[in-house]
C-alpha positions as CSV (number, residue, x, y, z in Angstrom):
1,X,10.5,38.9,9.5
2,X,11.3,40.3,5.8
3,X,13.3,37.9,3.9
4,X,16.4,39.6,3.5
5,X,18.6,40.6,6.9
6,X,20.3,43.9,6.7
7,X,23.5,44.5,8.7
8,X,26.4,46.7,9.2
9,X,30.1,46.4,10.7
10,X,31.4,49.0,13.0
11,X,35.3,47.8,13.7
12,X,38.6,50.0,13.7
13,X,40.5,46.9,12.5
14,X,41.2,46.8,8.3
15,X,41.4,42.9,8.3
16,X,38.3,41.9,11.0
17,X,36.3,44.1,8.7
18,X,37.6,42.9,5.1
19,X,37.4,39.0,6.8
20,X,33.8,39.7,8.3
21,X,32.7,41.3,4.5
22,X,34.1,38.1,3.3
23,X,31.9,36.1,5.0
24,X,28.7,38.4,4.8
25,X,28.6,38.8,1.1
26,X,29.1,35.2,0.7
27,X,25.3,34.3,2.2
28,X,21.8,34.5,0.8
29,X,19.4,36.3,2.7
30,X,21.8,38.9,4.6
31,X,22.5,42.0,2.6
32,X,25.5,43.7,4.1
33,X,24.4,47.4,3.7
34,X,28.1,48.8,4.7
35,X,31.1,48.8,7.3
36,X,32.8,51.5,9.5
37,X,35.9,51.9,10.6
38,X,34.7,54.7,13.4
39,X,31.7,54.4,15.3
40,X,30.4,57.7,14.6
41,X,30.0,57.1,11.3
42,X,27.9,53.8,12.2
43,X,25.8,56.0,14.1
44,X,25.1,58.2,11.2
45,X,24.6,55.7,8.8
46,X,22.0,54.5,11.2
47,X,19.9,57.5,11.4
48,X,19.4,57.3,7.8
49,X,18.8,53.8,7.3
50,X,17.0,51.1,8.7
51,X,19.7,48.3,10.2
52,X,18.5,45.1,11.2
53,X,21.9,43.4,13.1
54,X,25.0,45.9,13.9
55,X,28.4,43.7,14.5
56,X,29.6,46.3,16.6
57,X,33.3,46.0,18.3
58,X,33.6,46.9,21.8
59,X,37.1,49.1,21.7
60,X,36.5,52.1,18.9
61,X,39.3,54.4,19.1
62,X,36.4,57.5,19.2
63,X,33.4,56.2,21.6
64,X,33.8,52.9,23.5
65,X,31.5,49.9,22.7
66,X,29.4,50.4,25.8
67,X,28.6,53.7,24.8
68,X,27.5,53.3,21.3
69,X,25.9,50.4,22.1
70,X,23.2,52.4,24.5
71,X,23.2,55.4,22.0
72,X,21.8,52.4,18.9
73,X,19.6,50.9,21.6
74,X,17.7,53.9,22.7
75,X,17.5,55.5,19.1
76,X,17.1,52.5,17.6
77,X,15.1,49.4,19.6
78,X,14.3,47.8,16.8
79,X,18.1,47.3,15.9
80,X,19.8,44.4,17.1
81,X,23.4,45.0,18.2
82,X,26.4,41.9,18.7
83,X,29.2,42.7,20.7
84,X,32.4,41.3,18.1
85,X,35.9,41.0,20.2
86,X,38.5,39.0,21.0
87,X,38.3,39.9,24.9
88,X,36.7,37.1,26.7
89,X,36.4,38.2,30.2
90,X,33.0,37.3,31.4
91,X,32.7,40.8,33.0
92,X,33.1,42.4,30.2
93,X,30.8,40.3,27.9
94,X,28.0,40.8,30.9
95,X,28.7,44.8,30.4
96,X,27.8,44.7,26.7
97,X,24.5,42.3,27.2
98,X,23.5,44.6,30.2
99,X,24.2,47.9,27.6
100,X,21.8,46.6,25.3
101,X,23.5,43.8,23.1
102,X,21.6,41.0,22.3
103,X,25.0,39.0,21.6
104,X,28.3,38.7,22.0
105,X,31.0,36.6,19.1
106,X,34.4,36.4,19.5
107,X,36.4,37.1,16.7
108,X,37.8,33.9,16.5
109,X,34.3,32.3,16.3
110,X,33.9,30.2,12.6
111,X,32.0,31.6,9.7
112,X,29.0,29.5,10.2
113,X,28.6,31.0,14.4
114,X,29.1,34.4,13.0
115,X,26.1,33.7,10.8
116,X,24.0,31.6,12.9
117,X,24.1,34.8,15.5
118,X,22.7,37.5,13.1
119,X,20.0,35.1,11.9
120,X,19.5,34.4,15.8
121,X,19.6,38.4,16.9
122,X,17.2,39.5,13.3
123,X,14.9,36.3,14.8
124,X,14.9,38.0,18.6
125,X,16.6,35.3,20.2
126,X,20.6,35.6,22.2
127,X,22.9,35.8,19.8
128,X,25.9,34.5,21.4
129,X,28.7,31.9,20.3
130,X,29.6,28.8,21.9
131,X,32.9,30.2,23.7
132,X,30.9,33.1,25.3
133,X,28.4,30.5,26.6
134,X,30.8,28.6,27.9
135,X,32.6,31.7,29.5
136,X,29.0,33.0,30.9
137,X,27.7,29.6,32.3
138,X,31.4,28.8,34.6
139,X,31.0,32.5,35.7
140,X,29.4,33.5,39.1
141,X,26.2,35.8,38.0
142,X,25.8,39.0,38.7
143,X,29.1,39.6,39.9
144,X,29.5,43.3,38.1
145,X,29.0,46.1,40.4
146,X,25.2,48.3,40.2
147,X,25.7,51.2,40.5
148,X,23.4,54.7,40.9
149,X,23.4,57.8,38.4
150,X,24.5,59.5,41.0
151,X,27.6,57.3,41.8
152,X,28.3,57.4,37.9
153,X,28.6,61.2,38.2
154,X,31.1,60.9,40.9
155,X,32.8,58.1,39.3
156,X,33.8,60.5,36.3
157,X,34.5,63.0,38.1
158,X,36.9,61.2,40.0
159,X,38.3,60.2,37.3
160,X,38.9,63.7,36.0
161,X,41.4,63.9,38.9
162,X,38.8,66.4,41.2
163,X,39.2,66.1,45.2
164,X,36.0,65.2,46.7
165,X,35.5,69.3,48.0
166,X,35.9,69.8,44.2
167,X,33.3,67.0,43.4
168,X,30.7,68.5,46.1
169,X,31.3,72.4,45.2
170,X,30.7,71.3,41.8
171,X,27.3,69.3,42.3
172,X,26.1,70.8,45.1
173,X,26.4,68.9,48.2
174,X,28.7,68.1,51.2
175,X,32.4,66.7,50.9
176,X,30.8,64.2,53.7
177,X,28.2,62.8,50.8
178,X,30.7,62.6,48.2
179,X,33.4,60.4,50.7
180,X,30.4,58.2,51.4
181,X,29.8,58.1,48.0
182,X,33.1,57.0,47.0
183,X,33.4,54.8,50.4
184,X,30.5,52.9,48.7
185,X,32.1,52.6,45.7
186,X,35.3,51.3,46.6
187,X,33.3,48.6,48.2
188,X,30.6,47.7,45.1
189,X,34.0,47.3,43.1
190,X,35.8,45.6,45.7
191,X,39.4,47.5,45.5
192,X,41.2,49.1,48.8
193,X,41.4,53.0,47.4
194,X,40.1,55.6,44.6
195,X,43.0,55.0,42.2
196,X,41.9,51.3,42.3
197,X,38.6,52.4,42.0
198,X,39.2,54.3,38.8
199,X,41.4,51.4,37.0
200,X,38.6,48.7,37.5
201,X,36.0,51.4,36.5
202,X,37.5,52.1,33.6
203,X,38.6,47.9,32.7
204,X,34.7,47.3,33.1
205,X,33.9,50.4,30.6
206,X,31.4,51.9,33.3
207,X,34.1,55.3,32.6
């Protein structure tokens, strides 16, 4: 591992991003190259330089921090991404890891865990603060819902309001597949009907 650890911030919020500056130009050996405020301009920034840690907020105003997550993980796999926020819920924190994050800090977290998790991510190893442990270890595993591509496709579809004849016109199958689609559904995420089914999606970022 080179000496120095480059890293950028991608948060909407004027004072977590000022704070988090604070604290990054304050230590040897991590250079803090530059900070967004959207996460398209993170993205750009990162296809023209080479980022060792992203701090990386999971709710951007332009793309969510699932999404952006996956986009840096498959362009870049040699960039290491930690989830920053101040939501705590363990199924949440297990969407980001699953999305590609390496780790996950709460906002809240001191100075020193903020920088003990980039040297941890830059080094390879989990990069996630004491509180997220804590939260992860009293939490059931695998709890979140798996879902297919094919189910995703539905999912959003739903979403966009369309009737399951809609859904199968427009993909090319039966109304019968697309209610035992969503039948299955409702059941992965444990909720009684589709608007249910479209809240929790959308709480757990998988819309």
């Amino acid at each position: 591992m080179k000496n120095n650890i480059s890293v950028i911030i991608i948060d909407d919020h004027p004072i977590v991003l000022q704070g988090f500056s604070h604290i990054l130009q304050g230590e040897d050996q991590l250079d803090l190259l530059n900070a967004f405020t959207s996460a398209e301009e993170g993205l750009a920034f990162l296809q023209k330089e080479e980022v060792d840690v992203v701090l990386l907020d999971i709710n951007m105003p332009d793309i969510n921090g699932i999404e952006a997550c996956q986009r840096i993980n498959k362009n870049h796999p040699d960039c290491k991404i930690i989830a920053i926020s101040n939501n705590n819920e363990s199924s949440i924190i297990q969407r980001m890891l699953q999305s590609g994050a390496c780790g996950y800090v709460l906002k809240n977290a001191s100075a020193d865990e903020l920088v003990e998790c980039i040297r941890d991510a830059a080094a390879g190893r989990p990069a996630i603060s004491r509180d997220v442990q804590g939260i992860l270890s009293s939490t059931k595993k695998g709890n979140l819902p798996k879902i297919t591509r094919r189910e995703t496709e539905i999912l959003q579809l739903l979403a966009q309001g369309m009737t399951s004849p809609e859904i199968a016109e427009k993909i090319f199958v039966s109304p019968l597949t697309i209610e035992t689609h969503r039948r299955n559904l409702i059941q992965k995420f444990e909720v009684n009907n589709s608007a249910a089914l479209i809240h929790r999606a959308m709480e757990l970022k998988y819309i």
